[in-house]
N, C-alpha and C positions, 0 to 999 in steps of 0.2 A: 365756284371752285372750292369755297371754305367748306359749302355744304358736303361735297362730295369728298373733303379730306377725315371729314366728320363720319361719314357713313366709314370710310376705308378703315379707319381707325376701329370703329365697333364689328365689323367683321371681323378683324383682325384680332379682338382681341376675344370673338367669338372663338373664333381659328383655335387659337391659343390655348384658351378653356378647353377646348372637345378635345386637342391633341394631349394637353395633360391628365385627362381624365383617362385617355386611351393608354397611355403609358401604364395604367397601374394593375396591379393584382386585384383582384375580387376571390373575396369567401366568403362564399354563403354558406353557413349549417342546417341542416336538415337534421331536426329534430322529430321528436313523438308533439310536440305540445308549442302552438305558433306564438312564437313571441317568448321563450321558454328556455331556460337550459336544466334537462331534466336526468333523471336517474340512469339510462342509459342511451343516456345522445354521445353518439361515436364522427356520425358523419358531417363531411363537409366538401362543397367540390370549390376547386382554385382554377380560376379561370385567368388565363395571361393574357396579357394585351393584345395579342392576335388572335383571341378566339378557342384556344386550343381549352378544352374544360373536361379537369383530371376528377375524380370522383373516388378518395380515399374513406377507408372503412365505413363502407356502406352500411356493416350491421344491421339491425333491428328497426333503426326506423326510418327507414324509406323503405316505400309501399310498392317492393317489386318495380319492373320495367318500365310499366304506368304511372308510374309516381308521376304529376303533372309538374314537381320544381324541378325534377333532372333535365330537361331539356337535352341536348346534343352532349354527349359524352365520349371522348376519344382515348380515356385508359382509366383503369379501375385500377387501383393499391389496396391492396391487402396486408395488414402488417405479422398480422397471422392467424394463424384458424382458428382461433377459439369462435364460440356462436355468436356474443355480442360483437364481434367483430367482423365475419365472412359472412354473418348473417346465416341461423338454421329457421328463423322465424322473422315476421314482420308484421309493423302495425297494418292494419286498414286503411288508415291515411292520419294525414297528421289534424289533430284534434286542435279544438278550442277551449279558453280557460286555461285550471288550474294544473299543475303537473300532475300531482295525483299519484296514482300507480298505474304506469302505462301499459296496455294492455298488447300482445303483438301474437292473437290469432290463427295467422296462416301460417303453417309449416311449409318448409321452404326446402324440407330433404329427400332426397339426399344430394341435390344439384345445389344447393345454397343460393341465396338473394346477390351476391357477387358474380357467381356463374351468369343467372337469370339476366342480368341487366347489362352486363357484357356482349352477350349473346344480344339481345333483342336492339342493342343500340350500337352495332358493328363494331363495339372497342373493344383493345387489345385490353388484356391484363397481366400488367408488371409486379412481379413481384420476386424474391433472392429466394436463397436454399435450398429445398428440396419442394417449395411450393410448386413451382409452373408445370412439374407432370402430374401434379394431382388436378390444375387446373383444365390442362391440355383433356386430361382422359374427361372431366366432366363439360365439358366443352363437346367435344365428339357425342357425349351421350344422349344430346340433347338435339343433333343434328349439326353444331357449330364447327368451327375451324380450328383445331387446336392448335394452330402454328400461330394462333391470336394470343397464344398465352407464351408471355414472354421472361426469358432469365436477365436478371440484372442484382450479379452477386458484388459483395464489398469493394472497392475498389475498384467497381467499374462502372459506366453508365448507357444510359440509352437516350434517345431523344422522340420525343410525340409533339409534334408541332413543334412549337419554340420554346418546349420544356425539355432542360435535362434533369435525366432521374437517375441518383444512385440510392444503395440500399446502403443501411449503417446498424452495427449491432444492436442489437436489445437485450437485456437480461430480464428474460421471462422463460413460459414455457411453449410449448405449438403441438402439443398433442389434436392428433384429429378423432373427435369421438365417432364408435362404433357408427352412430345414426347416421352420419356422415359419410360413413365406410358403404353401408348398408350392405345387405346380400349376408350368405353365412358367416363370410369375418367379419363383418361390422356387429353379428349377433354375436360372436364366440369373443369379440375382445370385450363388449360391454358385459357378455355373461362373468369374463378373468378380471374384470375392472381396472381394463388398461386401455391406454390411447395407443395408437397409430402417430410414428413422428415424422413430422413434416420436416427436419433441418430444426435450426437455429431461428427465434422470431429476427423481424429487424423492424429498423426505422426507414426514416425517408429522409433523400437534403435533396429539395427540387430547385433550380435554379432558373429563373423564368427569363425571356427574352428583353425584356427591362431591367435587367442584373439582380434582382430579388433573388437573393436565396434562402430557404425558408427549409426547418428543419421540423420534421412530424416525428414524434418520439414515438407513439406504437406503446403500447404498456413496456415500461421499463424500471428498473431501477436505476438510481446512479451508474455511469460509466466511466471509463477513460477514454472512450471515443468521443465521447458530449465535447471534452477540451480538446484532444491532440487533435480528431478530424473535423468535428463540427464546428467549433469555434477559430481552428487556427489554419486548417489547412481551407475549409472551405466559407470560411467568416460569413454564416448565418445571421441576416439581422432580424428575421422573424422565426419564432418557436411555436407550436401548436405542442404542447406539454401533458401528457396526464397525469392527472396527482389523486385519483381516487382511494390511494392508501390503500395496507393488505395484498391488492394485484398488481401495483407500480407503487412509483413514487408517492410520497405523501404531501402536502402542503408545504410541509418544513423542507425536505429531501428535494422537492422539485425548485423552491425558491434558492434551495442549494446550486442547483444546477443554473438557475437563470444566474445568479447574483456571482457567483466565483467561478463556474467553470465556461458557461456561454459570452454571457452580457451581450443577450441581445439587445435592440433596438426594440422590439414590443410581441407581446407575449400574449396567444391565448388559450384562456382554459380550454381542455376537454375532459370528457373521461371520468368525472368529479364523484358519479355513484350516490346520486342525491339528486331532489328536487333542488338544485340552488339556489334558484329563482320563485320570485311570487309576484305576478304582475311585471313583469321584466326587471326587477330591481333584487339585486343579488340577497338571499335570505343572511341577515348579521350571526357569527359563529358557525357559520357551514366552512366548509375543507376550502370552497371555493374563497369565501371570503376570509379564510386565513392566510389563503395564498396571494391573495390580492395584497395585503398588509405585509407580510412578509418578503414579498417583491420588488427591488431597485428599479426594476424596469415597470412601465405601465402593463397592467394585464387587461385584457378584452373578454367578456365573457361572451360564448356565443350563440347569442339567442337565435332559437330558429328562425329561419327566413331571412334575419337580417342581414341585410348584405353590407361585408366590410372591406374597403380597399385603402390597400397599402402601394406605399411609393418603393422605387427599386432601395432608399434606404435603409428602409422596414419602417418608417414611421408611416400612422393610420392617416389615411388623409381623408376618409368621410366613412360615417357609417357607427364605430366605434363609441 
């Protein structure tokens, strides 16, 4: 009898372990360079405790539909159209070694690497403004279903599995270049050297079925949304931040945002515009490692492949 209270007890506490692991968020980043966080790594997919796996700014390097890390995908975020982020090109696959200067090959227009992989893996794509009819029409172009491409403006939300997604402003810009446009207007606006406007960029606050809520900034600068909605109305404990400087926020600007107007619970880079990393360990004096130092909260940098999972707190519970 003691043997078997002995056995009950280690299953039990089997039990326990498998049920907290399942509780938690995963992101993994998909990068150009495995083991890496490199000059223009954008993407990352966040998987919830039930399965549901969201695939934000795909850009440049995931290798199309194919890519072998994407696995199941059931909504694409786009935060806005610029190339590094809807993707007008993509690496080959993701390489080994040094970051280097990544190379990304295969042109991907005028359907974009967000269309492509939407389309070939039955997910819908979320995104605010005036994006979902520019997605809708390339969606149809390709044979897909434009009613996959979905509106979720300020202020409101949608749900994909046991994610709710709303969209929150960005101060940047969302021009859609000509290539993009293709046909005589996409030549006659690149011939006037002017974009195509998509709307207003935004951000993301997803809220996963574990109570995570997790805010994806999108290229921005500072806001008053980062405080009045993100920190107060919908108390973010995880941030995914870019601080590349020049096209968002800077190291100093973004540690602004975490340290006085968020405070989250833990913070990771993206977006950075630089090899950050050498052998996985963050290169000393990069934007990234300024921002690390300049940070009250912990920051995570997110080497590709590795996968990091966080508690519905926002603290990392492995992987980090």
């Amino acid at each position: 009898m003691k043997h078997l209270s002995v056995f009950a007890c280690v299953l039990m506490g089997a039990w326990t372990g498998a049920t907290a692991f399942a509780s938690e968020v995963k992101v993994t980043p998909l990068g150009s360079t495995k083991g890496e966080f490199c000059h223009l790594d954008r993407a990352m997919i966040f998987e919830d405790p039930d399965g549901t796996r969201i695939l934000y700014d795909a850009g440049r390097t995931v290798a199309g539909p194919t890519d072998p890390r994407l696995g199941k995908i059931d909504a694409v975020l786009v935060s806005h159209m610029h190339g590094d982020h809807v993707g007008d090109r993509t690496i080959a696959a993701e390489k080994e070694g040094d970051c280097g200067k990544p190379e990304f090959p295969n042109v991907v227009l005028p359907t974009t690497n967000s269309v492509q992989i939407a389309h070939e893996k039955g997910a819908v794509i979320v995104t605010g403004s005036e994006m979902p009819k520019f997605f809708a029409s390339k969606l149809k172009s390709i044979g897909g279903d434009p009613s996959k491409s979905l509106l979720v403006r300020f202020g409101a939300s949608r749900k994909v599995g046991g994610v709710t997604i709303t969209t929150v402003p960005a101060a940047h810009s969302n021009g859609v270049a000509g290539a993009m446009i293709g046909g005589d207007l996409g030549k006659h606006l690149d011939d006037a050297g002017l974009t195509a406007y998509a709307g207003p960029p935004t951000g993301y606050v997803l809220t996963f079925s574990n109570g995570l809520v997790a805010y994806l900034s999108g290229d921005t600068g500072v806001t008053a949304e980062q405080k009045i909605v993100v920190a107060d109305q919908y108390k973010a404990k995880l941030v995914v931040l870019n601080i590349g400087d020049t096209f968002t926020t800077g190291p100093q600007e973004a540690a602004y945002v975490v340290n006085e107007l968020i405070q989250p619970v833990s913070v990771i880079a993206s977006h950075a515009n630089e090899a950050a990393t050498k052998d996985g360990v963050v290169v000393g004096g990069s934007r990234t490692d300024q921002f690390i130092k300049a940070s009250k909260a912990p920051v995570y940098v997110p080497l590709s492949g590795r996968v990091m999972a966080f508690e519905a707190s926002g603290a990392c519970a492995s992987g980090c």
